[in-house]
VEXDREN-2710 file (C-alpha; in Angstrom, 1 decimal):
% VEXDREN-2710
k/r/px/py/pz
1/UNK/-16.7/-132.4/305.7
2/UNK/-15.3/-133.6/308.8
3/UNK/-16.9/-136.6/309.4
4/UNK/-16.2/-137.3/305.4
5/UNK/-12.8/-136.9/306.1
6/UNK/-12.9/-138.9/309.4
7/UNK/-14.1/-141.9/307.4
8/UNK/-12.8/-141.7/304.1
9/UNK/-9.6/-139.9/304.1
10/UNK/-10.3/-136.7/301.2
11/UNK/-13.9/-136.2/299.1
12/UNK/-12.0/-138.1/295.9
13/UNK/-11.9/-141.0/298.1
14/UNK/-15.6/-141.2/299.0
15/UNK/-16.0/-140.6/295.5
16/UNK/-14.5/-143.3/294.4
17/UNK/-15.9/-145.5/297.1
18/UNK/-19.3/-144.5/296.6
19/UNK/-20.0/-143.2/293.6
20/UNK/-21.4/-139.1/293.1
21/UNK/-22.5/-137.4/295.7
22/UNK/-26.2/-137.2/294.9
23/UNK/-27.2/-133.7/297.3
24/UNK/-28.3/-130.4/296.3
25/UNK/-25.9/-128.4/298.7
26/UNK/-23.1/-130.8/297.6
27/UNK/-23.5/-130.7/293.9
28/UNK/-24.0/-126.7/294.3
29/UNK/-20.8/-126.7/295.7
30/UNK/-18.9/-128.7/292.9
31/UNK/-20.3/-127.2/290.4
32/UNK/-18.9/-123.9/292.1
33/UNK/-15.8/-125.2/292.0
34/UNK/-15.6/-126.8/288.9
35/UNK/-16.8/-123.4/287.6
36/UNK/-13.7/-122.0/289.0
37/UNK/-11.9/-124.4/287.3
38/UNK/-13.5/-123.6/283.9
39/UNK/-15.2/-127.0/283.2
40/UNK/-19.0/-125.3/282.8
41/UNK/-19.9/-128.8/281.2
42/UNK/-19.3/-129.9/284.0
43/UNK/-20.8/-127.4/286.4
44/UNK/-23.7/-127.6/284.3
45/UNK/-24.2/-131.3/284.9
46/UNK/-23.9/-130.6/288.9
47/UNK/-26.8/-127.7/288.6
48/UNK/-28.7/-129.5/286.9
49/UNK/-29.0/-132.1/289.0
50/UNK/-29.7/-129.8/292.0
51/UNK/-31.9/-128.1/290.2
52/UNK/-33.8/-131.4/289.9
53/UNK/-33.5/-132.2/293.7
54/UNK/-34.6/-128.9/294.6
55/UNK/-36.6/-127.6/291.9
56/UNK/-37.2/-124.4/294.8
57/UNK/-34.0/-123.3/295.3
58/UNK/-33.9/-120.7/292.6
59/UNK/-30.0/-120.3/293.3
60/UNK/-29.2/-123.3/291.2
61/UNK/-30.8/-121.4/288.2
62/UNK/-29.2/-118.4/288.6
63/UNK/-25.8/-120.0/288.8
64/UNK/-26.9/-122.4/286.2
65/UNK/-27.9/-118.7/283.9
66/UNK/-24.7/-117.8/285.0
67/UNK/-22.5/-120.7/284.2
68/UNK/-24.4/-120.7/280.6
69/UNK/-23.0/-116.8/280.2
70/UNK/-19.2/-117.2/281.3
71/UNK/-19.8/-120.9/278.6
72/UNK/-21.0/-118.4/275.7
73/UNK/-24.1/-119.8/275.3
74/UNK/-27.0/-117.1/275.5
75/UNK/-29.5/-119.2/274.4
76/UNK/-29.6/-121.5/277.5
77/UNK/-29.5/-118.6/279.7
78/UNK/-32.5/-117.2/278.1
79/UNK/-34.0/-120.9/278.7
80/UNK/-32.9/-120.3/282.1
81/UNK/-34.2/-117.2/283.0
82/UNK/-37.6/-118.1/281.1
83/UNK/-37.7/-121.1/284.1
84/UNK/-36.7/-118.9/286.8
85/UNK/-39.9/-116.2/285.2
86/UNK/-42.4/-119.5/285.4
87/UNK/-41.4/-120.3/288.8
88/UNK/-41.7/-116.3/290.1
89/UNK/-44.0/-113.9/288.8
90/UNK/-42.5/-111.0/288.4
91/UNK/-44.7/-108.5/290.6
92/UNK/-43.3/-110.8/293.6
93/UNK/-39.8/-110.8/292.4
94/UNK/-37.1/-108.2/294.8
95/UNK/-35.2/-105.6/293.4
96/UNK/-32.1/-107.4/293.4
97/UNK/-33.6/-111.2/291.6
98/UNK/-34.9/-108.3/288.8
99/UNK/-31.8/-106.5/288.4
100/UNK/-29.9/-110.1/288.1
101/UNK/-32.3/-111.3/285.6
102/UNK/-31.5/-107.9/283.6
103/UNK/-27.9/-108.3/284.0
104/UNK/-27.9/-111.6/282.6
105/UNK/-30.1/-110.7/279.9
106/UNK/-28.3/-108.2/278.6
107/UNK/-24.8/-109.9/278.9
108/UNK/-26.2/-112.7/276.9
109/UNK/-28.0/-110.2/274.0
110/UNK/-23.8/-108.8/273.8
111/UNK/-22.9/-112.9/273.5
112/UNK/-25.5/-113.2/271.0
113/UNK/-23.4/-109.6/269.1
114/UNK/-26.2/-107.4/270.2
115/UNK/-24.9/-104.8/271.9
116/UNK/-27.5/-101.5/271.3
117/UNK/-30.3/-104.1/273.2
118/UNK/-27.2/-105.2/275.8
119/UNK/-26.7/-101.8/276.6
120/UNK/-30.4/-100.3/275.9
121/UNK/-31.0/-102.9/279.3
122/UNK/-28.2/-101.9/281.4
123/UNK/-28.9/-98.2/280.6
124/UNK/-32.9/-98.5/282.0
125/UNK/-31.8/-100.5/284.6
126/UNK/-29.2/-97.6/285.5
127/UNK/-32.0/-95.1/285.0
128/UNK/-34.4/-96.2/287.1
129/UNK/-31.5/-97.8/289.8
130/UNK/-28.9/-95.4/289.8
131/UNK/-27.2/-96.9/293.0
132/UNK/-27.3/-100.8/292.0
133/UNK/-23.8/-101.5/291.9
134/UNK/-24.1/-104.7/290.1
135/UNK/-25.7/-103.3/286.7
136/UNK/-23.1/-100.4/287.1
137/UNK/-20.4/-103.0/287.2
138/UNK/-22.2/-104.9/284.0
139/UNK/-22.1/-101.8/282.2
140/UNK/-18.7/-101.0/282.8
141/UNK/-18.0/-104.5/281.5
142/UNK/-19.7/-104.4/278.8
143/UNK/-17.9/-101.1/277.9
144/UNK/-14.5/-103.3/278.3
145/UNK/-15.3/-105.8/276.4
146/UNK/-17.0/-103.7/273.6
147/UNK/-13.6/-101.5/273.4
148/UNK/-15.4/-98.2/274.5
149/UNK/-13.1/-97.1/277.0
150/UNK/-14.5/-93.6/277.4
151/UNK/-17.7/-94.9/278.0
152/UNK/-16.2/-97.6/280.6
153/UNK/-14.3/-95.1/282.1
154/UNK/-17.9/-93.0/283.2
155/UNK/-19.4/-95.9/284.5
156/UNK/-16.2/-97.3/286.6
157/UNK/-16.3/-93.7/287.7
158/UNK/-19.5/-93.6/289.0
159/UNK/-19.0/-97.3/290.6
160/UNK/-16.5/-95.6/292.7
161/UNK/-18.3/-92.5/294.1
162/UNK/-20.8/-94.9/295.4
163/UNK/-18.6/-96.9/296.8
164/UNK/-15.0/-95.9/296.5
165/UNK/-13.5/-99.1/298.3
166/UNK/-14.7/-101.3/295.1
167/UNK/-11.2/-102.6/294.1
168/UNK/-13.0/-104.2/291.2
169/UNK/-14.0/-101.1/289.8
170/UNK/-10.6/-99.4/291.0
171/UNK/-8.4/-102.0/289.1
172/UNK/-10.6/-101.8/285.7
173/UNK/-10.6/-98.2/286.1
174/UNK/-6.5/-98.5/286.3
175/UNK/-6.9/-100.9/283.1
176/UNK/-9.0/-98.5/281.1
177/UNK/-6.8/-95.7/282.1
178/UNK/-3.9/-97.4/280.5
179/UNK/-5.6/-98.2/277.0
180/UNK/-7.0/-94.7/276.7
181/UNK/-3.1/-93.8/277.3
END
């Protein structure tokens, strides 16, 4: 970024000089930041491309899956997640690629207004990892969104006995507190 700005002054200006930048790492980073900004078309178009140049890296599809979820369109991140399945068996998959997949699943079933096989998911996932902190944390918003407070507050609850630092968890758990009144 340095040298970038040594030469051209800002990115927009290199941009505009010389077209898209056409690198995985670079496009992975855009997309990031246009997903910030809310433009998941946009994104999209970035992880896409990466995904292209560097069919490997299987970050690009899980931001890709994930960028599909916060767009509301579950049936591209079940695409997604069928490509990421083709790419890695799952016997050689780690705990934590599983667990993602599972979270991602499930979110999109609750998109798709299927929320006994969203939470039927997280809840095996919970079962047989009761410490993963990131299917705790879907649960609990899946309880938020779903308007089951009670339920949302258990789960933030346990979030924070495991780690009680989680001011995530702490400031939902605030949230919840004040719509069960």
């Amino acid at each position: 970024l340095r040298d970038i700005a040594a030469q051209f002054g800002a990115w927009n200006s290199l941009v505009m000089l010389n077209g898209p930048v056409d690198a995985p790492t670079a496009l992975y980073v855009e997309a990031l930041a246009y997903g910030r900004l809310g433009l998941s078309r946009q994104a999209a178009i970035r992880l896409i491309r990466a995904r292209e140049l560097e069919p490997e890296n299987l970050k690009h599809y899980f931001a890709l899956a994930e960028n599909y979820l916060r767009a509301s369109d579950p049936d591209k991140v079940f695409a997604t997640v069928a490509e990421i399945r083709k790419r890695v068996p799952e016997e050689t998959m780690d705990l934590l690629m599983r667990l993602e997949i599972t979270r991602l699943e499930a979110m999109a079933y609750h998109a798709k207004k299927d929320f006994p096989k969203a939470e039927a998911m997280l809840l095996t996932a919970k079962r047989d990892h009761p410490d993963a902190g990131g299917i705790l944390r879907a649960l609990s918003n899946l309880y938020i969104v779903s308007d089951q407070m009670a339920k949302a507050r258990a789960s933030l609850e346990r979030q924070l006995t495991l780690n009680p630092d989680d001011t995530h968890a702490l400031q939902n758990l605030g949230a919840v507190e004040l719509r069960l009144k």
